[in-house]
PAZAPA-4460 file (N, C-alpha, C; in steps of 0.05 Angstrom, whole numbers, plus 32768, in hexadecimal, padded with zeros to 4 digits):
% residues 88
    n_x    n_y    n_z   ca_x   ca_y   ca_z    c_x    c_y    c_z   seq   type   mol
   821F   8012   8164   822E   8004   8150   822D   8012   8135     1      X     A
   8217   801A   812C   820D   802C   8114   821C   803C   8113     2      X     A
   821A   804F   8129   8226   806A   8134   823E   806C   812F     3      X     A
   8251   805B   813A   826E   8056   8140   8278   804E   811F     4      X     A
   8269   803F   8112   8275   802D   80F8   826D   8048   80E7     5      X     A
   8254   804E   80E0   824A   805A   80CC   824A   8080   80CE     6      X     A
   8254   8086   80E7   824F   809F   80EE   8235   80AB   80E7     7      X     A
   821E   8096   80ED   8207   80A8   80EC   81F0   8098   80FE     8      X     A
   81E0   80A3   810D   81CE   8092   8113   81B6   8083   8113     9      X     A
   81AC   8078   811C   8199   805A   8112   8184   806C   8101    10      X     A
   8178   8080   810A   815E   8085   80F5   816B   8097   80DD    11      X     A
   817E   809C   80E3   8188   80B2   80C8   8190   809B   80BA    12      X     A
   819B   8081   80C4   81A4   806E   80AE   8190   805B   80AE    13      X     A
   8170   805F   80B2   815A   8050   80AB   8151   8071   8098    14      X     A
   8157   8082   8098   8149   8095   8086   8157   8090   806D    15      X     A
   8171   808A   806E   8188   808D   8055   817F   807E   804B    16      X     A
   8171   8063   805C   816B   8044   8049   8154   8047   8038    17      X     A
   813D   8058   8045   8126   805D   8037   8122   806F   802E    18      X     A
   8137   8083   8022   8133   8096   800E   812E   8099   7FF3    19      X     A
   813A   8082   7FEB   812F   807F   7FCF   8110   807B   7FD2    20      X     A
   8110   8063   7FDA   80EC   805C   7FE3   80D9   8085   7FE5    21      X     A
   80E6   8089   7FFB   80DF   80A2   7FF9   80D1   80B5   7FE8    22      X     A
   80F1   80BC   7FD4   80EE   80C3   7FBB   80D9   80B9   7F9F    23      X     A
   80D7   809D   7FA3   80CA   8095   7F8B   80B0   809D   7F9D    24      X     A
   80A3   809D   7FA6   808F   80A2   7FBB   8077   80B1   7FA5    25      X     A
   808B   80C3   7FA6   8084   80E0   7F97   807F   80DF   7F76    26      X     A
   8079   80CC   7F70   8074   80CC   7F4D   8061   80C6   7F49    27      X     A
   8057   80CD   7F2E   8040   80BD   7F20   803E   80A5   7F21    28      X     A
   8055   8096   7F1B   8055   8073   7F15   8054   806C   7F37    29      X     A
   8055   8077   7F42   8058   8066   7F60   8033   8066   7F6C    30      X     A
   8023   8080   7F64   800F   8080   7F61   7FF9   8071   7F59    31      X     A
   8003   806E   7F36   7FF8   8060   7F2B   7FFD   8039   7F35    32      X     A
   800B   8039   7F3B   8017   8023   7F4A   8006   801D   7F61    33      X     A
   8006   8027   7F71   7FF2   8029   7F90   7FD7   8029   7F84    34      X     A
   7FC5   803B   7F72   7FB0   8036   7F6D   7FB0   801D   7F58    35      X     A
   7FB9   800E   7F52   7FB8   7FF1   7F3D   7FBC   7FDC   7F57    36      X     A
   7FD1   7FE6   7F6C   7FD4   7FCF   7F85   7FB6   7FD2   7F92    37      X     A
   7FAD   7FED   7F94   7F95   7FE6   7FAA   7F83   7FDA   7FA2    38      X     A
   7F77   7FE1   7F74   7F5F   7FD8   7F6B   7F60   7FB6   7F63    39      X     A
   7F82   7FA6   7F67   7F86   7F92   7F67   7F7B   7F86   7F7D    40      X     A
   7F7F   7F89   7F9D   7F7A   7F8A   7FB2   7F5B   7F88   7FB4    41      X     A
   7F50   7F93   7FAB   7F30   7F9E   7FAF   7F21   7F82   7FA0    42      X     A
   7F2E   7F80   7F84   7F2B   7F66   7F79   7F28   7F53   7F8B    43      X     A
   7F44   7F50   7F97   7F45   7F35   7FA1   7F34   7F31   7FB9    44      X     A
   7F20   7F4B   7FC5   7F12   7F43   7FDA   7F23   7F56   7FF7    45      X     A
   7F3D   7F60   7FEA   7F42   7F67   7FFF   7F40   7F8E   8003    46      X     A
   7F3A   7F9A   8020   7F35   7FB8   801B   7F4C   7FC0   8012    47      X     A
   7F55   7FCA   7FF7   7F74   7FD5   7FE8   7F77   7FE6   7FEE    48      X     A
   7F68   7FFB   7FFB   7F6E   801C   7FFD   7F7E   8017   8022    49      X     A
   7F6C   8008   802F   7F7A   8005   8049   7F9D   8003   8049    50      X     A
   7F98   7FE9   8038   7FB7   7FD6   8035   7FCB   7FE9   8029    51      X     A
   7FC6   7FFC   8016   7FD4   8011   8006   7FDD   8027   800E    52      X     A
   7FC5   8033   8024   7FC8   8047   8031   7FE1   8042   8047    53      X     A
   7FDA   8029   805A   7FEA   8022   8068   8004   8016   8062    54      X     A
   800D   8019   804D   802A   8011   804D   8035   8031   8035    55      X     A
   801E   803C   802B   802B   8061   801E   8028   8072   8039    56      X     A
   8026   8069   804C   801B   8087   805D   8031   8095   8069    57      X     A
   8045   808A   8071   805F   808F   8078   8072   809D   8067    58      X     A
   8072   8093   8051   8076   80A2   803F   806B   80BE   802F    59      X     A
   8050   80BC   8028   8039   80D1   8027   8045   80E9   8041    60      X     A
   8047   80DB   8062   8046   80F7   806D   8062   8100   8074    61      X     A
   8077   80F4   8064   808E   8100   8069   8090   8118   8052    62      X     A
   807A   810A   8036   807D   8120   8026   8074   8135   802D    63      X     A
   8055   8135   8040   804A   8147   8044   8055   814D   805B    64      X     A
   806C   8150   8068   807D   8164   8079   8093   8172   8068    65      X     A
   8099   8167   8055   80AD   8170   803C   809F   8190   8033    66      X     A
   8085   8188   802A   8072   81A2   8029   806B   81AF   8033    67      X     A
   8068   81AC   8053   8060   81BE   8062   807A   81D4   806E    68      X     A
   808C   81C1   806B   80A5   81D8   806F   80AD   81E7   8057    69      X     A
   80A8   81E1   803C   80A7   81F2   8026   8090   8206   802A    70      X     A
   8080   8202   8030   8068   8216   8038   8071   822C   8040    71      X     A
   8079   821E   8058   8080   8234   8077   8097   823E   806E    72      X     A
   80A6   823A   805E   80C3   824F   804C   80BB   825B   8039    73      X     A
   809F   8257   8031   8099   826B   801C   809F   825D   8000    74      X     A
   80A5   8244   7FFC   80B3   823A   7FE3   8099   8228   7FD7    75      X     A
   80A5   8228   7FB8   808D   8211   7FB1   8091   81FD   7FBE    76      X     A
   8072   81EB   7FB8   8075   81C8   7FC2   8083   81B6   7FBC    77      X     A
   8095   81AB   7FC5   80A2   8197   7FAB   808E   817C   7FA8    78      X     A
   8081   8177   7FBF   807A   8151   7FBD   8058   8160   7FAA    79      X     A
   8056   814C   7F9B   802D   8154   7F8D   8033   8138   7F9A    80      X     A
   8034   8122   7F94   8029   8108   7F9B   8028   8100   7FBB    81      X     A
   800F   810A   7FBF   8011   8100   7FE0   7FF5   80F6   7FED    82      X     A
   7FEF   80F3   8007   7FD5   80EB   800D   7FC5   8100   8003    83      X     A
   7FB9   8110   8007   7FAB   8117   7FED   7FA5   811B   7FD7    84      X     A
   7FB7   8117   7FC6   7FAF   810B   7FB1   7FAE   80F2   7FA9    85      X     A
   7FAF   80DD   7FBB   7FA0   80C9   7FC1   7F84   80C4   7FC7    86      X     A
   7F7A   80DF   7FD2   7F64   80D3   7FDB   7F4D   80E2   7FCF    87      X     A
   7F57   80ED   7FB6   7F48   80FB   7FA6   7F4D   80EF   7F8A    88      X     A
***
C-alpha cells in the first residue's frame, strides 16, 4: 500500500519519519537533555541511564554507522554526539 501510494517502502518511509529525530540526535541540547532526563530519573528512584540509554541507542548507533563509513572513505566524522560520549 506504502509502496504503490508513496513510491517508497515501509522502512525507508519509517526512516523518512525518523529523520529529524535522527538529526537532532546529534547535538549538544539533545545531550544535555538525556543527561537532565536520566539525573531526573535517578531522583525519582528510577535507573535513568538504563531508561535513556534505551530509548538513545538506536539512534546513537545509526550515528555511529554514519561514522564508521566516513572512516572507511577516509572523510572526517560528522556525528561527535554519540554512545560514547555518553558514557564518558
Amino acid at each position: 500500500l506504502i509502496q504503490n501510494n508513496f513510491d517508497m517502502l515501509i522502512p525507508g518511509a519509517i526512516m523518512a519519519l525518523f529523520q529529524p529525530l535522527v538529526s537532532a540526535s546529534d547535538t549538544l541540547p539533545a545531550i544535555l537533555l538525556a543527561v537532565l532526563v536520566a539525573h531526573t530519573l535517578w531522583f525519582a528512584g528510577i535507573h535513568g541511564s538504563a531508561i535513556v540509554s534505551g530509548i538513545m541507542a538506536p539512534f546513537w548507533l545509526y550515528n555511529l554507522g554514519v561514522n564508521q563509513e566516513a572512516l572507511a572513505a577516509g572523510m572526517e566524522l560528522p556525528q561527535v554526539f554519540i554512545e560514547p560520549f555518553w558514557s564518558f
